[in-house]
C-alpha positions in Angstrom: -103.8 -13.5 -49.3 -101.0 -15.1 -46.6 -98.5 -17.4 -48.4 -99.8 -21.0 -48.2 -96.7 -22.1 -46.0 -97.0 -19.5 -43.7 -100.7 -20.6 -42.9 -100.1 -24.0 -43.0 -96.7 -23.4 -40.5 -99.0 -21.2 -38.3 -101.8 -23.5 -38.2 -99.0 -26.3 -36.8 -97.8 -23.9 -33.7 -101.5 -23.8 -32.8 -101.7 -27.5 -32.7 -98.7 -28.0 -30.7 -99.8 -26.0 -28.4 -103.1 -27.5 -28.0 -102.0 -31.0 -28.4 -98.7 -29.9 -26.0 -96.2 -31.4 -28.4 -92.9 -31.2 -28.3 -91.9 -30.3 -31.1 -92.9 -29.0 -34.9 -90.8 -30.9 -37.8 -90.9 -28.6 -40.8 -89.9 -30.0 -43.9 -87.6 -27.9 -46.6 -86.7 -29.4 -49.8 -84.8 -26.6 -51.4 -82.5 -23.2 -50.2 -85.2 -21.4 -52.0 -87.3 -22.8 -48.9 -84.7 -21.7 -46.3 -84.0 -18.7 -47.6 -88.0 -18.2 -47.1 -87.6 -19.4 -43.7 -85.4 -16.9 -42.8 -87.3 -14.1 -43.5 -90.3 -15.5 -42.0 -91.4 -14.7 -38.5 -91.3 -18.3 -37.1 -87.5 -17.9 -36.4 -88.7 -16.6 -33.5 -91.1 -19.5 -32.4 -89.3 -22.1 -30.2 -90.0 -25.8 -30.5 -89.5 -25.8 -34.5 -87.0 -28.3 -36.3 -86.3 -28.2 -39.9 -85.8 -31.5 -41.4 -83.5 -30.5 -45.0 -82.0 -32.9 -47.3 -78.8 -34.5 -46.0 -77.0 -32.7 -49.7 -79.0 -29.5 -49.3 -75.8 -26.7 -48.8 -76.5 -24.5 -46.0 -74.1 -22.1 -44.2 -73.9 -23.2 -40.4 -74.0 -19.4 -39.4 -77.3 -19.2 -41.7 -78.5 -22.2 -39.3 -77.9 -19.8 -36.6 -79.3 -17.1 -37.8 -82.6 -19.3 -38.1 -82.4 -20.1 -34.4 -83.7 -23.5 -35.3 -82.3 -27.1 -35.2 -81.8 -28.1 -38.3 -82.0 -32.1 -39.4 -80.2 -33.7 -42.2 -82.5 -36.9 -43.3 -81.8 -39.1 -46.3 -82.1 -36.7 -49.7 -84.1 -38.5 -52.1 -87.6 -38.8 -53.2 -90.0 -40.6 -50.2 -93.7 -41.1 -49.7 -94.3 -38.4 -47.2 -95.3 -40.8 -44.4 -91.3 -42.7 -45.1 -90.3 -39.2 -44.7 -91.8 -38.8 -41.5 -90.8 -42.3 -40.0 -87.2 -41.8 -41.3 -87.1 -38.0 -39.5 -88.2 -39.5 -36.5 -85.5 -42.0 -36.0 -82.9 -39.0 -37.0 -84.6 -37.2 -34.4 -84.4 -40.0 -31.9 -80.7 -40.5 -33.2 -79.6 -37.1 -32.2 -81.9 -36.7 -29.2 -84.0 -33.7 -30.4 -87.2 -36.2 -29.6 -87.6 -39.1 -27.1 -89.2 -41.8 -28.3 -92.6 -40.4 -26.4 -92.1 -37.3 -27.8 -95.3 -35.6 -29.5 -94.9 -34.2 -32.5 -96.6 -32.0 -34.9 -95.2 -32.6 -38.5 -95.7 -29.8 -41.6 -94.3 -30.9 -45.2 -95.7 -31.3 -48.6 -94.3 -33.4 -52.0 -91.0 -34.2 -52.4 -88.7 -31.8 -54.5 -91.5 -28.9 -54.4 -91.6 -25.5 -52.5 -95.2 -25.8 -51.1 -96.4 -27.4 -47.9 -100.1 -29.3 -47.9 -100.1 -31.4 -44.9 -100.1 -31.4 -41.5 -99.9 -34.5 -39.4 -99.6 -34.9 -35.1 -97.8 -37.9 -33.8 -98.0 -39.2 -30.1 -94.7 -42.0 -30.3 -95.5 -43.4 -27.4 -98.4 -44.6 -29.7 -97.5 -44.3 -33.3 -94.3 -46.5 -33.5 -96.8 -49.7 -33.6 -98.9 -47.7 -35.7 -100.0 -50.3 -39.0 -97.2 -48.7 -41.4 -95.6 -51.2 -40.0 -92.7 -48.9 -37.9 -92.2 -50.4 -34.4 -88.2 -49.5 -34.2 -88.5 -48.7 -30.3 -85.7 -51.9 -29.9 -84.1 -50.2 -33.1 -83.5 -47.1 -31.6 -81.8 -48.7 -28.9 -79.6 -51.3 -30.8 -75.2 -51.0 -30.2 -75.2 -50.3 -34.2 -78.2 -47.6 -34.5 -75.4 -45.0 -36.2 -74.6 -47.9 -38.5 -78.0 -48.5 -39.0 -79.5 -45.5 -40.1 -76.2 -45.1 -42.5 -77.0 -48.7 -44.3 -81.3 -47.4 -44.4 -79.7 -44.2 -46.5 -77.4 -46.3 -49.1 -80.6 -48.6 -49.3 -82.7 -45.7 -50.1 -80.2 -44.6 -52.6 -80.3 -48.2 -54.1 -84.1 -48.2 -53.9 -84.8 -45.1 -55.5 -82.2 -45.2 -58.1 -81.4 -48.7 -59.2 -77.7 -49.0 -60.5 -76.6 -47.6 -64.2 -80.9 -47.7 -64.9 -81.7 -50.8 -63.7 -83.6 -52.0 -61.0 -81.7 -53.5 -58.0 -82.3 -56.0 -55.1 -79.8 -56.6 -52.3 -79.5 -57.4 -48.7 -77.6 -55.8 -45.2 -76.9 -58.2 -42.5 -75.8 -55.8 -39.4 -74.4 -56.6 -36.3 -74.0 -60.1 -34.4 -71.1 -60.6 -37.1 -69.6 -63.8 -35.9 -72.9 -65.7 -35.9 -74.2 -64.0 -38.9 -70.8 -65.6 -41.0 -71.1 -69.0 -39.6 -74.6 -69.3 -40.3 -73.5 -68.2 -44.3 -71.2 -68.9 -47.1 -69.6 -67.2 -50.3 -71.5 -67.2 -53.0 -69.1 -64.9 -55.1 -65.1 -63.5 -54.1 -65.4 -61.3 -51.2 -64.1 -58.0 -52.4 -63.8 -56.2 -49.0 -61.2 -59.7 -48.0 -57.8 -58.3 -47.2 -58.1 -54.3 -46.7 -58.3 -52.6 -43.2 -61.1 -52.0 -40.9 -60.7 -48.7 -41.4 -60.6 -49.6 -45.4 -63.8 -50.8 -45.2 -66.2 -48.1 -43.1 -69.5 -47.5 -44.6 -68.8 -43.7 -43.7 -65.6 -43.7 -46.7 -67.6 -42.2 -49.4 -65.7 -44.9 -51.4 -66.9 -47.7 -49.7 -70.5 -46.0 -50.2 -69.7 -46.2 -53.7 -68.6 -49.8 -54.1 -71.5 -50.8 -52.1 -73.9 -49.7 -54.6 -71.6 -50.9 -57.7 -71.6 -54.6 -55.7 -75.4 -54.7 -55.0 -75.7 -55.9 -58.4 -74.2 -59.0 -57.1 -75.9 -62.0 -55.5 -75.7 -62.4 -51.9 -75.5 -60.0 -48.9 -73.5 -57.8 -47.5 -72.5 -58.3 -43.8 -71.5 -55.3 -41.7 -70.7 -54.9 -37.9 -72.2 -52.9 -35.4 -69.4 -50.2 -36.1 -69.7 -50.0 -39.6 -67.4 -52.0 -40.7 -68.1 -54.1 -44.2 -67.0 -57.8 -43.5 -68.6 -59.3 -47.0 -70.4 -59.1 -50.1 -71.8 -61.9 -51.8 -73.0 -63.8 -49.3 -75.3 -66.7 -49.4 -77.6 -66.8 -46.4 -78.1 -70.2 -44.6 -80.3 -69.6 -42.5 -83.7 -71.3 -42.7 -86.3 -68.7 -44.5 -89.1 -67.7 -42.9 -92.7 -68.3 -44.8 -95.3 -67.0 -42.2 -98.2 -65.3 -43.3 -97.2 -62.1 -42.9 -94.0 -62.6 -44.9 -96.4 -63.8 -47.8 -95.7 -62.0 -51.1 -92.0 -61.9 -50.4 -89.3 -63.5 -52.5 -86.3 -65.5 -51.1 -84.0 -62.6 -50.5 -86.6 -61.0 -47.8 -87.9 -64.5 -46.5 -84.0 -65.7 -46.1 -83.0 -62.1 -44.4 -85.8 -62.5 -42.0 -84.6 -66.0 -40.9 -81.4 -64.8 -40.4 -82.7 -62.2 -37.7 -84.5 -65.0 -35.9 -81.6 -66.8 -35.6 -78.9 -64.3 -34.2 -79.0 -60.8 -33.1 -78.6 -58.9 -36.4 -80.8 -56.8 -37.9 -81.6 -57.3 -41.6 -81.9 -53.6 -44.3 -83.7 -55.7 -47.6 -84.0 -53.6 -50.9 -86.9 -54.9 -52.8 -85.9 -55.2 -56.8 -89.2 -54.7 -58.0 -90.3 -51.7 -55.7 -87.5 -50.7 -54.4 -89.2 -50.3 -50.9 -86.9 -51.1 -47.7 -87.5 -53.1 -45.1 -85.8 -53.6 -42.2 -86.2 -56.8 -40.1 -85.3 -57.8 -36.8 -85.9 -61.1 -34.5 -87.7 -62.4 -37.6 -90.3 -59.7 -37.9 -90.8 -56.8 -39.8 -89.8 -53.5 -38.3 -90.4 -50.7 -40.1 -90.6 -50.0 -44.2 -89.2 -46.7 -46.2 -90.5 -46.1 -49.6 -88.9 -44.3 -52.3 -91.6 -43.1 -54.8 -90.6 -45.2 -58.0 -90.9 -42.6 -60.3 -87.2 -41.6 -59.6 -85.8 -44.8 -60.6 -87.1 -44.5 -64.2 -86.1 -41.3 -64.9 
Protein backbone atom coordinates (compact mmCIF):
# COMPACT_ATOMS: atom_id res chain seq x y z
CA UNK A 1 0.00 0.00 0.00
CA UNK A 2 1.39 3.77 -1.17
CA UNK A 3 2.49 5.81 1.84
CA UNK A 4 -0.39 7.90 3.10
CA UNK A 5 1.43 11.30 2.19
CA UNK A 6 2.28 10.23 -1.08
CA UNK A 7 -1.50 9.66 -1.93
CA UNK A 8 -2.68 12.43 -0.22
CA UNK A 9 0.23 14.84 -2.08
CA UNK A 10 -0.82 13.14 -5.35
CA UNK A 11 -4.37 13.50 -4.95
CA UNK A 12 -3.52 17.57 -4.38
CA UNK A 13 -1.60 17.86 -7.95
CA UNK A 14 -4.74 16.43 -9.41
CA UNK A 15 -6.84 19.08 -7.86
CA UNK A 16 -4.65 21.82 -8.92
CA UNK A 17 -4.85 20.96 -12.07
CA UNK A 18 -8.44 20.70 -12.25
CA UNK A 19 -9.21 23.60 -10.14
CA UNK A 20 -6.12 25.47 -12.18
CA UNK A 21 -4.45 26.73 -9.01
CA UNK A 22 -1.58 28.17 -8.59
CA UNK A 23 0.07 26.69 -6.36
CA UNK A 24 0.21 23.40 -3.85
CA UNK A 25 1.33 24.50 -0.06
CA UNK A 26 2.66 21.30 1.54
CA UNK A 27 3.13 21.36 5.02
CA UNK A 28 6.38 19.70 6.80
CA UNK A 29 6.73 19.67 10.45
CA UNK A 30 9.92 17.77 10.92
CA UNK A 31 13.52 16.93 8.73
CA UNK A 32 12.29 13.51 9.02
CA UNK A 33 9.46 14.96 6.55
CA UNK A 34 11.99 16.68 4.25
CA UNK A 35 14.23 14.17 4.12
CA UNK A 36 11.05 12.08 2.86
CA UNK A 37 10.39 14.75 0.41
CA UNK A 38 13.48 14.38 -1.14
CA UNK A 39 13.30 11.11 -2.02
CA UNK A 40 9.92 11.45 -3.27
CA UNK A 41 9.01 11.93 -6.91
CA UNK A 42 7.15 15.27 -6.47
CA UNK A 43 10.55 17.13 -6.59
CA UNK A 44 9.93 17.00 -9.96
CA UNK A 45 6.30 18.44 -9.97
CA UNK A 46 6.30 22.34 -10.48
CA UNK A 47 3.92 24.53 -8.66
CA UNK A 48 4.74 22.90 -5.05
CA UNK A 49 5.79 25.14 -1.94
CA UNK A 50 6.76 23.65 1.32
CA UNK A 51 5.63 25.62 4.13
CA UNK A 52 8.49 24.35 7.27
CA UNK A 53 8.78 25.73 10.61
CA UNK A 54 10.64 29.10 10.79
CA UNK A 55 13.39 26.94 13.46
CA UNK A 56 13.26 23.71 11.35
CA UNK A 57 17.33 23.48 10.17
CA UNK A 58 17.61 22.82 6.66
CA UNK A 59 20.69 23.06 4.32
CA UNK A 60 19.93 25.73 1.50
CA UNK A 61 21.65 23.35 -1.04
CA UNK A 62 19.13 20.56 0.32
CA UNK A 63 16.43 23.28 -0.61
CA UNK A 64 17.93 23.09 -3.98
CA UNK A 65 18.09 19.89 -4.40
CA UNK A 66 14.25 19.80 -3.68
CA UNK A 67 13.67 22.22 -6.55
CA UNK A 68 10.87 23.66 -4.44
CA UNK A 69 10.29 27.08 -2.64
CA UNK A 70 10.51 26.56 0.64
CA UNK A 71 8.39 28.92 3.32
CA UNK A 72 9.43 29.59 6.78
CA UNK A 73 5.96 30.39 8.85
CA UNK A 74 5.69 30.90 12.60
CA UNK A 75 6.99 27.33 14.47
CA UNK A 76 4.60 26.53 16.99
CA UNK A 77 1.54 24.64 17.51
CA UNK A 78 -1.66 26.20 15.35
CA UNK A 79 -5.14 25.00 14.48
CA UNK A 80 -4.56 23.92 10.95
CA UNK A 81 -6.87 26.55 9.45
CA UNK A 82 -4.32 29.50 11.58
CA UNK A 83 -1.74 27.59 9.79
CA UNK A 84 -3.17 28.09 6.58
CA UNK A 85 -4.23 31.82 7.00
CA UNK A 86 -0.75 32.59 8.51
CA UNK A 87 1.11 30.70 5.23
CA UNK A 88 -0.85 32.68 3.09
CA UNK A 89 0.15 36.09 4.24
CA UNK A 90 3.95 34.61 4.16
CA UNK A 91 3.17 33.76 0.80
CA UNK A 92 1.68 37.05 -0.09
CA UNK A 93 4.70 38.63 1.96
CA UNK A 94 7.25 37.11 -0.26
CA UNK A 95 5.23 37.17 -3.50
CA UNK A 96 5.07 33.32 -4.16
CA UNK A 97 0.94 34.02 -4.24
CA UNK A 98 -1.07 37.06 -5.20
CA UNK A 99 -3.71 37.74 -3.23
CA UNK A 100 -6.08 36.00 -6.13
CA UNK A 101 -3.98 33.32 -6.18
CA UNK A 102 -5.72 29.67 -6.00
CA UNK A 103 -4.33 27.45 -3.86
CA UNK A 104 -4.55 23.89 -3.12
CA UNK A 105 -3.28 23.30 0.56
CA UNK A 106 -1.97 19.51 1.89
CA UNK A 107 -1.00 19.30 5.78
CA UNK A 108 -2.01 17.32 8.75
CA UNK A 109 -1.60 17.95 12.88
CA UNK A 110 0.90 19.93 14.14
CA UNK A 111 4.27 18.23 15.34
CA UNK A 112 3.28 14.84 13.48
CA UNK A 113 4.74 13.17 10.26
CA UNK A 114 1.32 12.33 8.55
CA UNK A 115 -0.77 14.39 6.24
CA UNK A 116 -4.93 14.01 6.49
CA UNK A 117 -6.29 17.03 4.82
CA UNK A 118 -6.54 18.68 1.83
CA UNK A 119 -8.21 22.01 1.41
CA UNK A 120 -8.52 24.48 -2.06
CA UNK A 121 -8.60 28.15 -1.55
CA UNK A 122 -9.74 30.76 -4.23
CA UNK A 123 -8.34 34.29 -2.29
CA UNK A 124 -9.99 36.37 -4.31
CA UNK A 125 -12.89 34.74 -2.23
CA UNK A 126 -11.66 33.28 0.88
CA UNK A 127 -9.98 36.32 2.63
CA UNK A 128 -13.71 37.41 3.77
CA UNK A 129 -14.30 33.96 4.36
CA UNK A 130 -16.19 33.76 8.24
CA UNK A 131 -12.78 32.78 10.07
CA UNK A 132 -12.78 36.09 10.17
CA UNK A 133 -9.34 36.83 7.81
CA UNK A 134 -10.01 39.78 5.56
CA UNK A 135 -6.16 41.15 5.55
CA UNK A 136 -6.34 42.26 1.71
CA UNK A 137 -5.56 46.17 3.34
CA UNK A 138 -3.04 44.18 5.66
CA UNK A 139 -1.12 42.90 3.01
CA UNK A 140 -0.70 46.16 1.66
CA UNK A 141 0.00 48.23 4.91
CA UNK A 142 3.89 50.46 5.01
CA UNK A 143 4.61 48.05 8.13
CA UNK A 144 3.45 44.47 6.73
CA UNK A 145 7.31 43.12 7.50
CA UNK A 146 6.79 44.51 10.89
CA UNK A 147 3.56 43.07 11.05
CA UNK A 148 3.89 39.66 10.39
CA UNK A 149 7.15 39.82 12.89
CA UNK A 150 4.81 41.25 15.97
CA UNK A 151 1.79 38.09 14.73
CA UNK A 152 5.01 35.57 15.47
CA UNK A 153 6.11 37.00 19.04
CA UNK A 154 2.23 37.05 19.67
CA UNK A 155 1.97 33.51 18.69
CA UNK A 156 4.94 32.74 20.91
CA UNK A 157 3.20 34.68 23.75
CA UNK A 158 -0.13 32.86 22.98
CA UNK A 159 0.98 29.47 22.88
CA UNK A 160 3.41 29.62 25.57
CA UNK A 161 2.51 32.06 28.28
CA UNK A 162 5.61 33.45 30.17
CA UNK A 163 7.63 31.24 32.97
CA UNK A 164 4.00 28.88 32.95
CA UNK A 165 1.59 31.36 33.17
CA UNK A 166 -0.92 32.58 30.98
CA UNK A 167 -0.29 36.05 29.34
CA UNK A 168 -2.30 38.94 27.80
CA UNK A 169 -0.78 41.97 26.09
CA UNK A 170 -1.28 44.33 23.31
CA UNK A 171 0.81 45.72 19.80
CA UNK A 172 -0.02 49.11 18.71
CA UNK A 173 1.89 49.34 15.08
CA UNK A 174 2.34 52.08 12.96
CA UNK A 175 0.74 55.71 12.93
CA UNK A 176 3.22 56.24 16.01
CA UNK A 177 2.86 59.90 16.64
CA UNK A 178 -0.95 59.72 16.92
CA UNK A 179 -0.96 56.41 18.55
CA UNK A 180 1.32 58.25 21.69
CA UNK A 181 -0.78 61.23 21.98
CA UNK A 182 -3.82 59.48 22.22
CA UNK A 183 -1.96 57.28 25.32
CA UNK A 184 -0.02 57.59 28.48
CA UNK A 185 2.49 55.61 30.78
CA UNK A 186 1.04 53.44 32.85
CA UNK A 187 4.52 51.96 34.06
CA UNK A 188 8.56 53.28 33.26
CA UNK A 189 9.15 52.88 29.69
CA UNK A 190 12.03 50.48 29.39
CA UNK A 191 12.91 50.90 25.67
CA UNK A 192 13.26 55.21 26.78
CA UNK A 193 16.79 56.17 26.05
CA UNK A 194 18.49 53.34 23.70
CA UNK A 195 18.81 53.66 19.90
CA UNK A 196 16.54 52.97 17.11
CA UNK A 197 18.56 50.41 16.17
CA UNK A 198 18.56 49.28 20.08
CA UNK A 199 15.15 48.75 19.90
CA UNK A 200 14.32 46.60 16.46
CA UNK A 201 11.96 43.81 16.91
CA UNK A 202 14.35 41.79 14.51
CA UNK A 203 17.36 41.87 17.71
CA UNK A 204 16.68 38.58 19.04
CA UNK A 205 17.17 40.52 22.37
CA UNK A 206 14.54 42.83 21.94
CA UNK A 207 12.37 39.59 21.04
CA UNK A 208 13.23 38.47 24.33
CA UNK A 209 12.46 41.45 26.45
CA UNK A 210 9.29 41.76 24.72
CA UNK A 211 7.98 38.64 25.94
CA UNK A 212 9.66 39.10 29.63
CA UNK A 213 7.63 42.82 29.50
CA UNK A 214 4.16 41.39 28.29
CA UNK A 215 3.68 40.52 31.84
CA UNK A 216 3.29 44.19 32.29
CA UNK A 217 0.18 46.26 31.94
CA UNK A 218 -0.19 48.41 29.02
CA UNK A 219 0.89 48.17 25.35
CA UNK A 220 3.56 48.07 23.48
CA UNK A 221 3.88 50.71 20.60
CA UNK A 222 6.03 49.97 17.61
CA UNK A 223 6.50 51.87 14.17
CA UNK A 224 6.06 50.83 10.86
CA UNK A 225 9.84 49.87 10.74
CA UNK A 226 10.06 47.96 13.64
CA UNK A 227 11.08 49.99 15.94
CA UNK A 228 9.72 49.59 19.80
CA UNK A 229 8.78 53.16 21.03
CA UNK A 230 6.98 51.89 24.50
CA UNK A 231 5.80 49.34 26.84
CA UNK A 232 3.43 49.93 29.32
CA UNK A 233 1.14 51.91 27.85
CA UNK A 234 -2.33 52.94 28.81
CA UNK A 235 -4.58 53.25 25.86
CA UNK A 236 -6.86 56.39 25.73
CA UNK A 237 -8.69 55.89 23.25
CA UNK A 238 -12.45 55.38 23.69
CA UNK A 239 -13.20 51.40 23.61
CA UNK A 240 -15.24 50.07 21.34
CA UNK A 241 -18.48 47.80 22.57
CA UNK A 242 -20.22 46.82 19.34
CA UNK A 243 -21.81 43.63 19.02
CA UNK A 244 -19.37 42.00 17.47
CA UNK A 245 -16.68 43.03 19.92
CA UNK A 246 -19.04 41.33 22.62
CA UNK A 247 -17.27 38.79 24.86
CA UNK A 248 -14.07 40.79 24.76
CA UNK A 249 -12.39 42.28 27.81
CA UNK A 250 -10.91 45.88 27.92
CA UNK A 251 -7.60 45.12 26.51
CA UNK A 252 -9.21 43.96 23.01
CA UNK A 253 -12.19 46.54 23.18
CA UNK A 254 -9.54 49.51 24.01
CA UNK A 255 -7.07 48.12 21.05
CA UNK A 256 -9.88 48.25 18.69
CA UNK A 257 -10.73 51.89 19.50
CA UNK A 258 -7.41 52.85 19.07
CA UNK A 259 -7.48 51.51 15.32
CA UNK A 260 -10.58 53.57 14.72
CA UNK A 261 -8.99 56.42 15.75
CA UNK A 262 -5.60 56.56 13.85
CA UNK A 263 -4.00 54.46 11.22
CA UNK A 264 -2.43 51.67 13.40
CA UNK A 265 -3.12 48.41 13.36
CA UNK A 266 -3.66 46.59 16.69
CA UNK A 267 -1.85 42.43 17.30
CA UNK A 268 -4.16 41.57 20.87
CA UNK A 269 -2.98 38.30 22.80
CA UNK A 270 -5.95 36.99 24.59
CA UNK A 271 -4.93 35.83 28.34
CA UNK A 272 -7.34 33.27 28.68
CA UNK A 273 -6.99 31.61 25.08
CA UNK A 274 -4.25 32.85 24.01
CA UNK A 275 -5.77 33.42 20.40
CA UNK A 276 -4.50 36.59 18.35
CA UNK A 277 -6.30 39.01 16.94
CA UNK A 278 -5.38 41.59 14.85
CA UNK A 279 -7.57 44.71 14.37
CA UNK A 280 -7.58 47.45 12.10
CA UNK A 281 -9.97 50.66 11.45
CA UNK A 282 -11.89 49.30 14.54
CA UNK A 283 -12.74 45.92 13.10
CA UNK A 284 -11.57 42.64 13.41
CA UNK A 285 -9.16 41.40 10.78
CA UNK A 286 -8.04 38.21 10.90
CA UNK A 287 -7.47 35.68 14.18
CA UNK A 288 -4.46 32.94 14.68
CA UNK A 289 -4.94 30.29 17.15
CA UNK A 290 -2.36 28.43 19.04
CA UNK A 291 -3.90 25.08 20.24
CA UNK A 292 -3.76 25.56 24.12
CA UNK A 293 -2.47 22.44 24.95
CA UNK A 294 1.15 23.83 24.50
CA UNK A 295 0.81 26.43 27.01
CA UNK A 296 0.18 23.80 29.84
CA UNK A 297 2.68 21.62 29.12
Amino acid sequence: MKDQRTILVANALDLARVTGSHRILLFLNTPHDFRWFLKSRFTRESGIVLVVPAALPLKESDCRIAGVEVIRSWSGNQSRFSRIKYAFLHCVQQKVIRVDSRVVCVLGPWGKSHLDTITVHDLSLSWSEDFPFDPLSLVAHRGFDTIMAVIDIALDIGAMGREGSPVGTAFIIGDTEKVLTLSHQAVFNPFRGYSKKERLITRPEVVESIKELSKLDGAFIISDTGAVEAAGRHLDARSITTGKLKGFGSRHRSAAGITRMTGAIAVVVSESTGRVTVFEKGHIIATLEPVISRRLE
